[in-house]
C-alpha positions in Angstrom: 59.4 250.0 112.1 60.8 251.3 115.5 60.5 255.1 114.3 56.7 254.1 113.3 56.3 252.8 116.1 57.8 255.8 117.6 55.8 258.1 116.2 52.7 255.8 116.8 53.3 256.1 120.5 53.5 259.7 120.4 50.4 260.0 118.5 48.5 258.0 121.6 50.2 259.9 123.7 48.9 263.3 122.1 45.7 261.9 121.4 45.3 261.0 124.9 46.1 264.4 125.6 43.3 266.1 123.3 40.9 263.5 124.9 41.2 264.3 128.3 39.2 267.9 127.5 36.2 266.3 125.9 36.4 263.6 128.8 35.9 266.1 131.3 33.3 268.2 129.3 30.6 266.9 132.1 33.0 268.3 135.0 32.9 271.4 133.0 29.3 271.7 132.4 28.8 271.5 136.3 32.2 273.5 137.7 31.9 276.5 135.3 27.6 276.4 134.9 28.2 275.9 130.7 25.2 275.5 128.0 25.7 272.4 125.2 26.5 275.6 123.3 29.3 276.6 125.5 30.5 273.1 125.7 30.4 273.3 121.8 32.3 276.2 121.6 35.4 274.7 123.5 35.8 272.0 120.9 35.4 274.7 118.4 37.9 276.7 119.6 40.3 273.6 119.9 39.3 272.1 116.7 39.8 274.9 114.4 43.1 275.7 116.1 44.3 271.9 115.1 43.1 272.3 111.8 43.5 275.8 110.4 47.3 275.7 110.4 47.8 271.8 109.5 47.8 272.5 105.9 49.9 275.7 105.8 52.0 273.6 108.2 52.4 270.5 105.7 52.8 272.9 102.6 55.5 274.9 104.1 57.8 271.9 105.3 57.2 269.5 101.9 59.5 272.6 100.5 61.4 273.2 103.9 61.8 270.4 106.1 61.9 271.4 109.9 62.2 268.0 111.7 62.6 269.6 115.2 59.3 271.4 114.6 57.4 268.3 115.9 59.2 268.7 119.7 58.7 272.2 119.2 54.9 272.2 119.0 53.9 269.9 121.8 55.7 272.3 124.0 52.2 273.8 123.0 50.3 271.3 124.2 52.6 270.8 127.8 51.4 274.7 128.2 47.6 274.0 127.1 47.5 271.4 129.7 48.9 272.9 132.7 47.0 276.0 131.9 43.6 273.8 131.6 44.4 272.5 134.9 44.7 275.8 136.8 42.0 278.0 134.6 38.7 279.6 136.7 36.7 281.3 134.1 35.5 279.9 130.1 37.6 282.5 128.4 40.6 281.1 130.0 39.4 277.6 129.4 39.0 278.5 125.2 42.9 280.2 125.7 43.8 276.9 126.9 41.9 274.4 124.3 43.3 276.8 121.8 47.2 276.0 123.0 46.5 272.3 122.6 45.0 272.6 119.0 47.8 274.3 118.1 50.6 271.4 119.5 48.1 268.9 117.2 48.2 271.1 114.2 51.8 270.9 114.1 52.0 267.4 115.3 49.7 265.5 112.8 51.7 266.8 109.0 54.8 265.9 110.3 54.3 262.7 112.0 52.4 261.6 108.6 55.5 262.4 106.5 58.0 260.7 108.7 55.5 257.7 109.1 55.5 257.4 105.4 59.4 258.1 104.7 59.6 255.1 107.5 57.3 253.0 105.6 59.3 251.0 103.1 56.7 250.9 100.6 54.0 249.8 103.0 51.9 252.9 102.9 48.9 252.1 104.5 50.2 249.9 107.4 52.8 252.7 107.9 49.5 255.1 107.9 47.6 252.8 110.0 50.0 252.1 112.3 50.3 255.7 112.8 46.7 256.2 113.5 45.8 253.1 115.5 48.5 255.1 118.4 45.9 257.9 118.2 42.6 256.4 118.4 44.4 254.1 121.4 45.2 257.2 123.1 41.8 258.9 122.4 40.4 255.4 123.8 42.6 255.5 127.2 41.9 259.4 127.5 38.3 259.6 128.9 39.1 256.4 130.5 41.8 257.8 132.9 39.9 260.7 133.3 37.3 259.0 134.8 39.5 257.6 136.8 42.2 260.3 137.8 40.4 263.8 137.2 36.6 263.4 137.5 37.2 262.2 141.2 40.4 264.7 142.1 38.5 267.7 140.8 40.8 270.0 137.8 43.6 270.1 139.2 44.5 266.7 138.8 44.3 267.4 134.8 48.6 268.5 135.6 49.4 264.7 135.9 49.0 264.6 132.2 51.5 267.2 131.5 54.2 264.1 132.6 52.6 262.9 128.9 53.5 265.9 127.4 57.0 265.4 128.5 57.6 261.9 127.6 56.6 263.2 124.0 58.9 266.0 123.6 61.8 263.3 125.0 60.9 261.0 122.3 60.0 262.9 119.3 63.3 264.7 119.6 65.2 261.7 119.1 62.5 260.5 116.0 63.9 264.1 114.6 67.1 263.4 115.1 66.5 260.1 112.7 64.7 262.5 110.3 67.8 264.7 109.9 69.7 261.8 109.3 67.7 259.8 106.7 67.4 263.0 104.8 70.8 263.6 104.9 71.6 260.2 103.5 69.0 260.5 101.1 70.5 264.4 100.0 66.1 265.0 99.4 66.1 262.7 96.1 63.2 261.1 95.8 61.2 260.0 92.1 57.8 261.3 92.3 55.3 259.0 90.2 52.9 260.6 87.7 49.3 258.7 88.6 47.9 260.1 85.6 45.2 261.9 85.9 44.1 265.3 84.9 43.9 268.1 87.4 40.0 268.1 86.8 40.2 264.8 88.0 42.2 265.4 90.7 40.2 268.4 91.9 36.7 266.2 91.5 38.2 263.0 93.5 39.1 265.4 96.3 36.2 267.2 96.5 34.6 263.8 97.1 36.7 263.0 99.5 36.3 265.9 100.8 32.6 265.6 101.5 33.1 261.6 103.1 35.5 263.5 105.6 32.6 265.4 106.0 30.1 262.5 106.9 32.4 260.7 108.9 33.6 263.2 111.1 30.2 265.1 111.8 29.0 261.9 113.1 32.6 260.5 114.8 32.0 263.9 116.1 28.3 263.0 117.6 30.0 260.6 119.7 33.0 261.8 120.5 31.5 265.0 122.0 28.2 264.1 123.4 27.8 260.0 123.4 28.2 260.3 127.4 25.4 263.1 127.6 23.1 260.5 125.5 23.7 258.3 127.9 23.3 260.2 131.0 20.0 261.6 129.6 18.1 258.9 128.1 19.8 255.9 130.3 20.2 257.7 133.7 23.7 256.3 133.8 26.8 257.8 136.1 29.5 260.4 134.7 31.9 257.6 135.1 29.6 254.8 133.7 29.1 256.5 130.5 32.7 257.5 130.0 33.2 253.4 130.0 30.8 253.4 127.4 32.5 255.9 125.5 36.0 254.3 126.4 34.5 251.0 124.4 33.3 252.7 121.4 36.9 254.6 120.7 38.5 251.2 121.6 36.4 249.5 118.4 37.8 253.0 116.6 41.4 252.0 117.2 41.0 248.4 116.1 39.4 249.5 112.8 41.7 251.9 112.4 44.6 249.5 112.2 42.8 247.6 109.6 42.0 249.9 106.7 45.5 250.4 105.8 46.8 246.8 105.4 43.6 245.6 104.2 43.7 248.6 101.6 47.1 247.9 100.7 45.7 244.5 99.6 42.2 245.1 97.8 42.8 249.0 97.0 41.8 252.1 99.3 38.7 253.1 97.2 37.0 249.5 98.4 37.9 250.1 102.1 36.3 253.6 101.9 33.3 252.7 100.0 32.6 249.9 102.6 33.3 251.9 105.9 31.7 254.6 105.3 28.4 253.6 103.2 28.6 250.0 104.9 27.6 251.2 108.2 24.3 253.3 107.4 22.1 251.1 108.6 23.8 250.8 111.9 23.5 254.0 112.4 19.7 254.5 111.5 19.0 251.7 113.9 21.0 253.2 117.3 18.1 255.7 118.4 15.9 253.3 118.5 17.5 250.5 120.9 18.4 250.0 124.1 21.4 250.5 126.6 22.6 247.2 125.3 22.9 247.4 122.1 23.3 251.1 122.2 26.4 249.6 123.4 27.0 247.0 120.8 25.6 249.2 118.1 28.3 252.0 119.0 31.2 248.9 118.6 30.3 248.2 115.4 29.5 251.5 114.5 33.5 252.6 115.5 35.1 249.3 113.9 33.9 249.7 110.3 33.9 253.9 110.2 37.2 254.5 111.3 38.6 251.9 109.4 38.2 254.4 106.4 40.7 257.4 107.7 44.0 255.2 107.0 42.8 254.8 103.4 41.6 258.5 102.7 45.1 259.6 103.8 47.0 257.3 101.9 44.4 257.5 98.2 44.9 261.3 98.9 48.5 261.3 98.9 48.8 259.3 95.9 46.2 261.4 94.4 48.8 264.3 94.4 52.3 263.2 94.2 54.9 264.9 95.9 53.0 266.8 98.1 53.1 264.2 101.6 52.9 267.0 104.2 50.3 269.2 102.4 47.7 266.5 102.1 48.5 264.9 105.6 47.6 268.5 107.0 44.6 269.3 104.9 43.5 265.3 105.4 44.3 266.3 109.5 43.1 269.6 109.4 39.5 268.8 107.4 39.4 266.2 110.3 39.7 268.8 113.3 37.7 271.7 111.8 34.5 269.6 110.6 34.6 268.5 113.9 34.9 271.5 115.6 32.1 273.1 113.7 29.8 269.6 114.1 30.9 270.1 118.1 29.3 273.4 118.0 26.1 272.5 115.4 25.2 270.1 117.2 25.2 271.6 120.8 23.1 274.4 119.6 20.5 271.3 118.3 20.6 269.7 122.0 20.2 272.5 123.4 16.7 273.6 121.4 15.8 270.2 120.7 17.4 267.5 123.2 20.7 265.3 122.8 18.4 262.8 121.5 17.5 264.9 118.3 21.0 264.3 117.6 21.8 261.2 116.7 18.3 260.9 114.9 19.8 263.7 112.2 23.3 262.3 111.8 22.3 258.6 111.4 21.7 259.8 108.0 25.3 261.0 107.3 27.0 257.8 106.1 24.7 257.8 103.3 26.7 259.9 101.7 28.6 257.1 101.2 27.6 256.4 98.0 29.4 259.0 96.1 32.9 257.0 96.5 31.8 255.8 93.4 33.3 259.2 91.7 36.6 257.8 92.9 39.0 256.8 90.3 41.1 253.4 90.9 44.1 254.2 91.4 46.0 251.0 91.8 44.7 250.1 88.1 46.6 252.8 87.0 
């Protein structure tokens, strides 16, 4: 449990990290005189850049381990950062989302693997653990922005490079554990059949495929351009709506930390049936409602979606045996890049037809729900 929880504290402290750009997104908009599109395009940039090489990453190390690759790659992010901070024109500001995409990508594989080799067994706690650091960091991120960079101005965005540090300090000692385990373990390792065909396998993660889709389109609604919503239809403050925003990925973190216990328990395929189809008709409802329960609405909306993410990792991975790091970065990566592209999408739709028009197309999203049913039940087997 101390290197998950390790790891775990990295992730919030890397998550923190990526939040801090969408957090300031509003600064942006005003400094540098960017369209939504523009705005889009910086988490495209950054989002493809954390996913594209996450399963290349993962595939390369489940056949050569490279433990001190996870220091390695937030020396990325330390550079992204201090770079962000000093930037004066929107090419150098893509150069610099692009650095920190590229610490995630090789920071999500590996911290999956060496969450799960630290697991004992206890898969999705191990998993959920893992995440709940990340969506507390990307919780805390907008809400120190607000608090440290929208007042100072950009430059103040090099205090979080003291982050960026404190990771590299402590996930070169969780590699140093890594070496060792492995050693002690000389790579042995029984890899259990689960039975299925590789028609089967290919169909089940295609499916889940498309509710990574769903749920990361619309995570990506709110991640993005929740404060804009705000700003626009509720005439709040910068700093008002990034406590509304701060709320929302707070309720992500806690339902985060449940999917994986809970499916440990009742089986994965329940907890992603539930989270994802489950919270529809919350989501068809939030257009149509006020700031307060815009507010509550959002709360509920983050608890029972993210709780799914834990489980999709850990039904994928036992989906394909033996393959920890390639399905972490393709599970990471599909994450990042459907994001990035929603990021984009949808700023092109606010800009031709308002940030409202938004959140009325993606309510819909969840209903894809439904198509868990394909799954197969893996614990039966």
């Amino acid at each position: 449990m101390p290197i998950v929880g390790a790891v775990a504290f990295v992730h919030l402290l890397n998550d923190l990290i990526q939040a801090t750009l969408p957090a300031i997104y509003p600064m942006l908009k005003t400094q540098f005189g960017l369209s939504f599109t523009q705005v889009g395009l910086i988490s495209l940039v950054y989002q493809l850049t954390a996913s594209l090489l996450q399963p290349w990453i993962g595939l390369y190390t489940d056949k050569h381990p490279k433990p001190y690759l996870l220091p390695t790659g937030m020396i990325f992010t330390l550079v992204g950062l201090a770079l962000l901070s000093v930037v004066n024109s929107f090419p150098l500001l893509l150069g610099a989302a692009a650095l920190i995409g590229v610490g995630s990508s090789t920071f999500h594989p590996e911290a999956s693997r060496v969450a799960r080799m630290a697991s004992g067994g206890r898969f999705g706690l191990a998993q959920s653990c893992f995440q709940v650091g990340g969506n507390a960091g990307s919780a805390f991120g907008p809400l120190l922005a607000a608090a440290i960079i929208i007042p100072r101005g950009q430059g103040a965005i090099g205090w979080f490079t003291l982050f960026a540090v404190l990771a590299i300090a402590v996930l070169y000692r969780v590699s140093g554990w890594t070496v060792r385990h492995q050693a002690a373990r000389g790579h042995k390792g029984a890899v259990k059949a689960n039975g299925l065909s590789n028609r089967r396998i290919a169909l089940a993660l295609a499916v889940l495929a498309l509710l990574v889709f769903s749920k990361f389109i619309y995570m990506a609604s709110l991640s993005t351009y929740y404060t804009f919503y705000l700003i626009d239809k509720f005439h709040l403050s910068v700093q008002a709506a990034q406590l509304y925003l701060f709320l929302f990925l707070a309720a992500v973190a806690a339902g985060t930390f449940a999917g994986g216990p809970v499916g440990d328990r009742i089986g994965r395929k329940y907890v992603i049936w539930a989270s994802i189809l489950g919270v529809a008709p919350l989501t068809l409802l939030l257009p149509h409602v006020g700031l307060f329960w815009t507010g509550v609405l959002t709360v509920f909306i983050g608890l029972i979606m993210s709780s799914a993410f834990s489980a999709i990792v850990v039904y994928a991975q036992e989906l394909v045996p033996g393959r920890v790091g390639l399905i972490a970065g393709l599970m990471f990566g599909l994450m990042f890049g459907v994001s990035g592209i929603a990021a984009a999408g949808l700023g092109l739709v606010a800009d031709h037809y308002g940030i409202r028009q938004v959140y009325e197309l993606c309510a819909y999203l969840p209903l894809l729900g439904i198509i868990t049913a394909l799954l197969p039940n893996l614990e039966r087997r």
